[in-house]
C-alpha positions as CSV (number, residue, x, y, z in Angstrom):
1,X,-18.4,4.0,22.5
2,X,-15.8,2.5,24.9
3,X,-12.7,1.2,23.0
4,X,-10.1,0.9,25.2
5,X,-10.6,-2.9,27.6
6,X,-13.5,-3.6,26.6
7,X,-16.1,-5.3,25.1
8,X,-15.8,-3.3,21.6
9,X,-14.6,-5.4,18.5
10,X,-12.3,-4.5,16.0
11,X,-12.1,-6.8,12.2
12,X,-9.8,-6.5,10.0
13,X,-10.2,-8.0,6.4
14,X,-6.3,-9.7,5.3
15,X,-4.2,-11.0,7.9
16,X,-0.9,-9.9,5.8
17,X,2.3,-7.8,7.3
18,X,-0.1,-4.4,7.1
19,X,-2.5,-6.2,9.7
20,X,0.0,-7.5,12.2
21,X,1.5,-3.9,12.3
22,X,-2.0,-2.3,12.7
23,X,-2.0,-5.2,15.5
24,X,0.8,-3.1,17.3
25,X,-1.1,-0.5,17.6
26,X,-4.3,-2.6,19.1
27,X,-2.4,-4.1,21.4
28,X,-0.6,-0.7,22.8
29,X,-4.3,0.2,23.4
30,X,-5.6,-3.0,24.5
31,X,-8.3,-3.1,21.6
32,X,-10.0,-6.3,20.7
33,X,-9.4,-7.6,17.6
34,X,-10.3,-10.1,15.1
35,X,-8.9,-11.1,11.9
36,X,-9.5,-13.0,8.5
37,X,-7.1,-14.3,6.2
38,X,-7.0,-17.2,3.8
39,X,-3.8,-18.8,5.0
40,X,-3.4,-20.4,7.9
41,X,0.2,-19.3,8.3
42,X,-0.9,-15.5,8.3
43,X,1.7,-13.3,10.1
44,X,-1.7,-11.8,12.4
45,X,-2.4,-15.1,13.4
46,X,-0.1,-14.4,16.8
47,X,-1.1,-11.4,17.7
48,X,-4.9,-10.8,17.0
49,X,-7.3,-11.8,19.7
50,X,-9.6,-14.3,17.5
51,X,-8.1,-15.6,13.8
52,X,-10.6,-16.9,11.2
53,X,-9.6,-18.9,8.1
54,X,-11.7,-17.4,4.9
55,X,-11.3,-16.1,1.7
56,X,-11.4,-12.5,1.7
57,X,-13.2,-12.6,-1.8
58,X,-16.0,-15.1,-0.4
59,X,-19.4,-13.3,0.2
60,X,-20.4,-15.4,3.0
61,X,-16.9,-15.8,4.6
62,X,-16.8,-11.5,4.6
63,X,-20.4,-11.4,5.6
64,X,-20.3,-13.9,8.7
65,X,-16.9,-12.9,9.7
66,X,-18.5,-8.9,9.7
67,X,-21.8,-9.8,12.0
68,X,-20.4,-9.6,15.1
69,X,-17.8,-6.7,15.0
70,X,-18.5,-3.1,16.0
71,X,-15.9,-1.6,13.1
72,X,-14.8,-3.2,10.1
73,X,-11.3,-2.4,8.1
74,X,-9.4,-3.5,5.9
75,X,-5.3,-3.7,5.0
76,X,-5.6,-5.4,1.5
77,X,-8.3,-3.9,-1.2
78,X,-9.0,-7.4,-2.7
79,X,-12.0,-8.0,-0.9
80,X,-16.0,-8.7,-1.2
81,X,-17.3,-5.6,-1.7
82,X,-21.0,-7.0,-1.8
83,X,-20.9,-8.4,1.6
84,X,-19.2,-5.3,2.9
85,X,-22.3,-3.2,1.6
86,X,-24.8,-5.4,3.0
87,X,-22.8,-5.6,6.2
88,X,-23.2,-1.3,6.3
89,X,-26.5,-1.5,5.2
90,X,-26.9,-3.6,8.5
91,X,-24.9,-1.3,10.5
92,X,-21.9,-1.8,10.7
93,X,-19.3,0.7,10.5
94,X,-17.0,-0.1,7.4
95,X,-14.4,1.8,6.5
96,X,-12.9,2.9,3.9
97,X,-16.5,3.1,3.0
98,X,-17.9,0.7,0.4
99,X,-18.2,3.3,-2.2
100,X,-14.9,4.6,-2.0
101,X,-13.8,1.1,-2.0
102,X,-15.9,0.2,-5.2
103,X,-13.9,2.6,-6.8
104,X,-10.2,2.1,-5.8
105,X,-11.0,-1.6,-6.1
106,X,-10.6,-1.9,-10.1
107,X,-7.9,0.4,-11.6
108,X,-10.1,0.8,-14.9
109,X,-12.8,2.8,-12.5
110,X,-10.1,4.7,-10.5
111,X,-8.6,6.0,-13.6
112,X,-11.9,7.0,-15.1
113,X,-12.7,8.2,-11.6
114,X,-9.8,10.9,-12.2
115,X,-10.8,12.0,-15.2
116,X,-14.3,12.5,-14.3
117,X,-13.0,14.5,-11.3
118,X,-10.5,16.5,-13.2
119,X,-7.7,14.8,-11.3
120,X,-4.6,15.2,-13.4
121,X,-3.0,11.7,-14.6
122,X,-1.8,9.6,-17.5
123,X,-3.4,9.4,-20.3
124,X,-4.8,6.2,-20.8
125,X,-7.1,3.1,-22.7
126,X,-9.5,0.6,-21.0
127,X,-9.7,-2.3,-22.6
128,X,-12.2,-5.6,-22.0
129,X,-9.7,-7.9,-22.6
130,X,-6.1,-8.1,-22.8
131,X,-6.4,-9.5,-26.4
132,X,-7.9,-5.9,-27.8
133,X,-4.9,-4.3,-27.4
134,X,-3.0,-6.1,-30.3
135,X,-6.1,-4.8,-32.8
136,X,-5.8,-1.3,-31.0
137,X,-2.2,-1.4,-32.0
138,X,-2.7,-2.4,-35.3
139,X,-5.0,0.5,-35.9
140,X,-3.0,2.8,-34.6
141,X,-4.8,3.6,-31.5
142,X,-2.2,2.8,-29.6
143,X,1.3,3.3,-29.7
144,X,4.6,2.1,-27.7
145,X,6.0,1.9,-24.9
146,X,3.1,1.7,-22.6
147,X,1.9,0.2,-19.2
148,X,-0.3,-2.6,-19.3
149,X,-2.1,-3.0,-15.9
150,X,-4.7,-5.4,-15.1
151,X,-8.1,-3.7,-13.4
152,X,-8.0,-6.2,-10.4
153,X,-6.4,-8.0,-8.5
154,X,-2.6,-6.2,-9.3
155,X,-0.5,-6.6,-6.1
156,X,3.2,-6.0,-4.8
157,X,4.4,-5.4,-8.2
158,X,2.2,-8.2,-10.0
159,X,-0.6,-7.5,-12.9
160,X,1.9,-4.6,-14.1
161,X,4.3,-4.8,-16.9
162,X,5.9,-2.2,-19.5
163,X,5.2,-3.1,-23.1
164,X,8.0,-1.7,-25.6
165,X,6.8,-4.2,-28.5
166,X,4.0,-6.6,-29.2
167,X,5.6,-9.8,-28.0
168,X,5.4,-8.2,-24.3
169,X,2.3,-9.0,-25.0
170,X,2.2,-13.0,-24.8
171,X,2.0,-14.4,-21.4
172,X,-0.3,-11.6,-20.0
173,X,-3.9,-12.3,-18.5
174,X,-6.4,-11.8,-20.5
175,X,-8.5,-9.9,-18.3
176,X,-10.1,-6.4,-17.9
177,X,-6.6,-4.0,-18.2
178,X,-6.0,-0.2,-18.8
179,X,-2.9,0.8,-21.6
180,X,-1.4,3.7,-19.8
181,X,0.9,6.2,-21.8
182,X,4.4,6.2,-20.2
183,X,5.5,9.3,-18.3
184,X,8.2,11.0,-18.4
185,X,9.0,11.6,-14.5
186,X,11.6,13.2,-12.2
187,X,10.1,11.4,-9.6
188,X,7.9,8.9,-8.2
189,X,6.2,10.6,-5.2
190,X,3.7,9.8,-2.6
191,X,0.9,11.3,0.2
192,X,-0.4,10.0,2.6
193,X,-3.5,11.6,3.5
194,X,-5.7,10.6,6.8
195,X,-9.4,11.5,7.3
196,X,-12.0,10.5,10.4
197,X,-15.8,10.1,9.7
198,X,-16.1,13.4,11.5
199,X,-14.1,14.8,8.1
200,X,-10.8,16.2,10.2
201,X,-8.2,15.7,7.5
202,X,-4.0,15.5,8.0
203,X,-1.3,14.6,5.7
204,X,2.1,13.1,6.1
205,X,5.0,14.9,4.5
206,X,5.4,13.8,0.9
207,X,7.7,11.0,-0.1
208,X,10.3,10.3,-2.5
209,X,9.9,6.6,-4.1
210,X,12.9,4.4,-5.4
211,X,11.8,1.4,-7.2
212,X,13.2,-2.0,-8.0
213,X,13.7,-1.8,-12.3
214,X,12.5,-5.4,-12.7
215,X,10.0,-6.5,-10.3
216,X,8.5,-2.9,-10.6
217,X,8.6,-2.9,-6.4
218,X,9.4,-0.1,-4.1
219,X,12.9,-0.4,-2.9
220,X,13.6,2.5,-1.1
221,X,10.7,5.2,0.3
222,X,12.7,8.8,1.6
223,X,11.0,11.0,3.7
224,X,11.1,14.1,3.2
225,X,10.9,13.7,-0.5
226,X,14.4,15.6,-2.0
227,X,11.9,18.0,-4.2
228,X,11.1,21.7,-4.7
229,X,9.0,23.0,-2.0
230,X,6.5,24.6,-4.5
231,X,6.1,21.2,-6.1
232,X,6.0,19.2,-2.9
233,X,2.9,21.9,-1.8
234,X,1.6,20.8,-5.4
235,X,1.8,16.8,-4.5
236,X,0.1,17.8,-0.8
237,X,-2.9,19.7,-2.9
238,X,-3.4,17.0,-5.3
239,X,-3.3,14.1,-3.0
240,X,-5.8,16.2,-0.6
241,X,-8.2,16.7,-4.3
242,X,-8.1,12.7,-4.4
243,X,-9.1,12.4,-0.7
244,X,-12.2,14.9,-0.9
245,X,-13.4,13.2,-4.1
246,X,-13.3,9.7,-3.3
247,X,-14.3,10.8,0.4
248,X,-12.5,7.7,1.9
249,X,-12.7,7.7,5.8
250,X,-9.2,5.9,7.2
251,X,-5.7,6.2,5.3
252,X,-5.3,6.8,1.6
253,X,-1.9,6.8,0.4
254,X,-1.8,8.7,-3.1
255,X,1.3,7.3,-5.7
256,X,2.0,10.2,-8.0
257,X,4.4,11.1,-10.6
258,X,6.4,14.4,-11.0
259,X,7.3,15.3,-14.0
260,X,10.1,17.1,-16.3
261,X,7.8,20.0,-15.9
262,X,6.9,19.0,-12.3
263,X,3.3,19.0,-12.7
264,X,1.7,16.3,-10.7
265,X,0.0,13.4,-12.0
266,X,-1.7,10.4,-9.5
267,X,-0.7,6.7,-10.6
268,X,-3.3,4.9,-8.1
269,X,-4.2,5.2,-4.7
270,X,-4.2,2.5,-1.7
271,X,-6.9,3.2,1.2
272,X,-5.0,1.3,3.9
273,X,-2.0,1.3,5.2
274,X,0.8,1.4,2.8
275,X,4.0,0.6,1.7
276,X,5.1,4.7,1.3
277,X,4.3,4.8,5.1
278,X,6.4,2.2,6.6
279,X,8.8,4.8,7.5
280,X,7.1,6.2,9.7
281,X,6.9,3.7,12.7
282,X,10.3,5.3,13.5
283,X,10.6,8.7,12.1
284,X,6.8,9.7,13.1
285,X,5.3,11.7,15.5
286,X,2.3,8.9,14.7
287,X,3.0,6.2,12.7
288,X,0.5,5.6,9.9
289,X,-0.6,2.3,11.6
290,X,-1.9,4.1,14.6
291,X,-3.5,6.6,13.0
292,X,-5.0,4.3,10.8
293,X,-6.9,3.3,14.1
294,X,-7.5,6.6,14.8
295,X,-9.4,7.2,11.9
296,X,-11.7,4.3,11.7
297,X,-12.5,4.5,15.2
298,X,-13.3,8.5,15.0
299,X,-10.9,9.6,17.5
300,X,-8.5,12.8,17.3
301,X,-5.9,12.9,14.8
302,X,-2.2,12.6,15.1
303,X,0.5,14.5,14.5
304,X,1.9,14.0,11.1
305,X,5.3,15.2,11.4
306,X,8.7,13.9,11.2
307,X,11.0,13.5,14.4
308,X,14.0,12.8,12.4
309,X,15.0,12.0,8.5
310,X,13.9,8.6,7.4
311,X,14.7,5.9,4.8
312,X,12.6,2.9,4.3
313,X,14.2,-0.6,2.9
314,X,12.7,-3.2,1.9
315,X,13.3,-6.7,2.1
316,X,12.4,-9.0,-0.5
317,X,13.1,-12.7,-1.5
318,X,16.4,-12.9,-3.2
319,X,16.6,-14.3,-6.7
320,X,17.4,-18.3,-7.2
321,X,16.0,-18.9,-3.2
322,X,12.5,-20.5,-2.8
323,X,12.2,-22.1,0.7
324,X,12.6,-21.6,4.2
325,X,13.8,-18.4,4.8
326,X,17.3,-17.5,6.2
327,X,18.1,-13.4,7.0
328,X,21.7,-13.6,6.1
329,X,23.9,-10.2,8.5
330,X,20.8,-9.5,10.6
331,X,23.6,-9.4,13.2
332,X,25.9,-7.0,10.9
333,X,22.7,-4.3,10.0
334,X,21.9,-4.0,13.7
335,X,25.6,-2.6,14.6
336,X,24.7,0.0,12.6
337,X,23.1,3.2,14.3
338,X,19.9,4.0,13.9
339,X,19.0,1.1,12.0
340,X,15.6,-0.9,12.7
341,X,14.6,-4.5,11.0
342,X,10.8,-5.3,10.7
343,X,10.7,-9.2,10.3
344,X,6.8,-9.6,8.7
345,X,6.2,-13.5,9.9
346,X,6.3,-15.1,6.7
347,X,8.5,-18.7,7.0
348,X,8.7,-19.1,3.3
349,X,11.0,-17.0,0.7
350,X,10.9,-16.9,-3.1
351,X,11.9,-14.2,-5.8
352,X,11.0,-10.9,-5.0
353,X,8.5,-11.5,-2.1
354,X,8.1,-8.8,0.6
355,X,9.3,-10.6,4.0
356,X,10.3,-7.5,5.7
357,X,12.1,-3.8,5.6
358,X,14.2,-1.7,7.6
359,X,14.3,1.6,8.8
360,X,16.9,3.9,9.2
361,X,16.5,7.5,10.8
362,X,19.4,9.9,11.1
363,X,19.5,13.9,11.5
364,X,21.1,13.9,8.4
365,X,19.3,13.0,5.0
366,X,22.3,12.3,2.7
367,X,23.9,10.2,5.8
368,X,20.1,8.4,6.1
369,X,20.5,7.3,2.5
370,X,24.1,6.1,2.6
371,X,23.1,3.6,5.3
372,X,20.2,2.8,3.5
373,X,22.6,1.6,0.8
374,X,24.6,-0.1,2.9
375,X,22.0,-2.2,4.8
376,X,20.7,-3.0,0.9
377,X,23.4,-4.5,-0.1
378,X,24.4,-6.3,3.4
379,X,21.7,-8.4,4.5
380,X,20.0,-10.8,2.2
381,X,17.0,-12.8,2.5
382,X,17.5,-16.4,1.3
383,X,16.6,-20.0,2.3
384,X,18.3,-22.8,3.9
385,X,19.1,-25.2,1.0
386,X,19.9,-27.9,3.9
C-alpha cells in the first residue's frame, strides 16, 4: 500500500493535543488524514485534511466516520469499542486492536488483566459501585489510605482521588471503581514500548515521572529516569511483559511504580501517544508521534534513543483563571537555551487544564532540570480578565 501522496486515508479517533502532534508527523509525510472530535474548537481541526464533528462514544458517529478510511487510530481511549469491532470485522485495519483496547479501556479489567497475567501491581478491590466501599470498610475489608479510581472514563488527573478517611468518600461518582492499596514508591516511572503488526518491538529509555500533589497530573517527565541501571532493565522487562500480553499493535506507554525495594509494579497503561513521551519531540532520535505512525501503518521502526538529556513541563491552567487564555513570559522562557514551548490550540483556560508543555534538552541532566525549574515557575498560563 502507497502512503505517501496519495489516495490512502488515515482516521484518527479524538481531535485533542495528542492528534494535532500525530498531525505533524502526517504532514511531514504528506499522509491524508481525517479526524473526529466532539468539539468544534478541536486543536486538529487546522491541520487535518477533513474534520468531523461526533462523539467519539457514539456507535454510529465511530462507525460512519471508520467506512471510508484505509487505517483507523486512536489518541484518546474513550471511545466506541463496538463500532470499532464491527469496523475490523469489515476490514478495516484498527489499531490498537479492539481486544487490546477492550481491555485498557476500563481500569477494573486492566487490573484484573495483570493479575491474570502475573504482571506485578497493587494490590487491589473492584467494586460495582462507589457506595460498596463504605460497607467494605466497615467490615474490615478494606483499610486506609487507598486510591479510589473510577473504571472508565478517568482522564488528565480526573476519576482519581486518595482516600485517608471515609468522608473522602462524599462527592465521588458512584460508578464501577477499583480500591487500590497505596504504594510505597521511590519512583513513578514509565516505558514506552512500540510494536508494528509485523510484531518488531522497540522501547524508549525509561522515564522518571514528577507529579503535581493536588491535581494528581504529571508535572515534570525526565528522560533518562535518575535510577539504578539494574532496576531501569527491570522497568524495560516489565513494560515489554505488558506489551506481549495485551499484544497492542501502535504505542503503549506503561506507568509503573518503583519501590523501596525497587521491585516494579505497573499503575495503568495508555495505548496512544502519551504524556511520558512528549519529550521526545526534541530529545529523540524519533519522536513517539512519528513512530506512532510508523506502527500503525506497518513500516520500519525508529530509533529509540536519546540525542541529548530531556525535561518535559507542562503547562496547565493556573488556579483562580477560567477564560481566555493569556501565556504570561512566553517572551522570557524562549531567551533561555534549549528551551522549546508546545502551544496545544486550546483558546480557553481553567484550573489545572493541560494547554501546553515545554521542552528543555541540555547535555547535562542536573543543568536540564534546573531550567526546567526555572521555566515552571516563570511562565504562567492565565486569562485576560479584560
Amino acid at each position: 500500500m502507497h502512503f505517501f501522496s496519495s489516495s490512502f486515508k488515515l482516521g484518527i479517533l479524538g481531535g485533542g493535543q495528542l492528534g494535532k502532534m500525530l498531525l505533524y508527523e502526517t504532514r511531514k509525510w504528506d499522509i491524508y488524514t481525517k479526524v473526529m472530535d466532539a468539539s468544534d474548537e478541536a486543536p486538529c481541526r487546522i491541520a487535518c485534511n477533513e474534520f468531523i464533528k461526533g462523539s467519539l462514544l457514539d456507535f454510529d458517529a465511530v462507525y460512519n466516520f471508520g467506512k471510508d478510511v484505509d487505517v483507523l487510530t486512536i489518541e484518546i481511549e474513550n471511545v466506541n469499542v463496538d463500532a470499532l469491532e464491527k469496523l475490523e470485522q469489515e476490514g478495516i485495519k484498527v489499531f490498537p486492536p479492539t481486544k487490546a483496547l477492550r481491555t485498557i479501556q476500563n481500569k477494573a479489567t486492566q487490573k484484573l488483566f495483570y493479575t491474570d497475567h502475573d504482571i506485578p501491581t497493587a494490590p487491589f478491590t473492584r467494586f460495582a459501585y462507589t457506595s460498596e466501599i463504605s460497607d467494605s470498610v466497615a467490615n474490615g475489608g478494606l483499610r486506609f489510605p487507598f486510591v479510589w479510581k473510577s473504571a472508565q472514563f478517568g482522564y488528565d488527573g480526573q476519576g482519581v482521588k486518595v482516600v485517608r478517611k471515609i468522608e473522602d468518600l462524599e462527592g465521588l461518582p458512584n460508578v464501577e471503581c477499583i480500591a487500590e492499596e497505596m504504594v510505597n514508591f521511590k519512583n513513578e516511572l514509565a516505558v514506552i514500548v512500540t510494536r508494528n503488526e509485523e510484531g518488531e518491538v522497540v522501547t524508549y529509555p525509561v522515564v522518571e515521572m514528577e507529579f503535581h500533589p493536588e491535581a494528581n497530573q504529571v508535572e515534570y517527565v525526565i528522560c533518562p529516569a535518575r535510577i539504578d541501571s539494574e532496576v531501569s532493565k527491570k522497568a524495560q522487562e516489565v513494560a515489554l511483559r505488558v506489551s506481549e500480553s495485551i499484544g497492542h499493535v501502535g504505542l503503549l506507554a506503561v506507568e509503573m511504580f518503583q519501590t523501596q525495594d525497587d521491585e516494579i509494579l505497573v499503575n495503568e497503561v495508555a495505548p496512544r501517544p502519551h504524556n511520558s513521551g512528549h519529550y521526545s519531540i526534541e530529545a529523540s532520535y524519533t519522536n513517539q508521534f512519528e513512530q506512532h505512525i510508523r506502527a500503525v501503518l506497518g513500516l520500519p521502526l525508529g530509533k529509540t534513543g536519546s540525542k541529548v538529556a530531556g525535561v518535559m513541563v507542562n503547562l496547565v491552567g493556573a488556579e483562580g483563571y477560567t477564560g481566555n487564555v493569556v501565556y504570561e513570559n512566553m517572551e522570557t522562557i524562549l531567551n533561555m537555551e534549549g528551551v522549546t514551548p508546545h502551544i496545544y490550540g486550546k483558546s480557553q483556560t481553567r484550573p489545572f487544564r493541560k494547554m501546553g508543555h515545554v521542552t528543555i534538552v541540555d547535555e547535562n541532566m542536573a543543568r536540564a532540570r534546573e531550567i526546567a525549574q526555572e521555566v515552571k515557575q516563570t511562565i504562567k498560563v492565565i486569562s485576560d480578565k479584560s
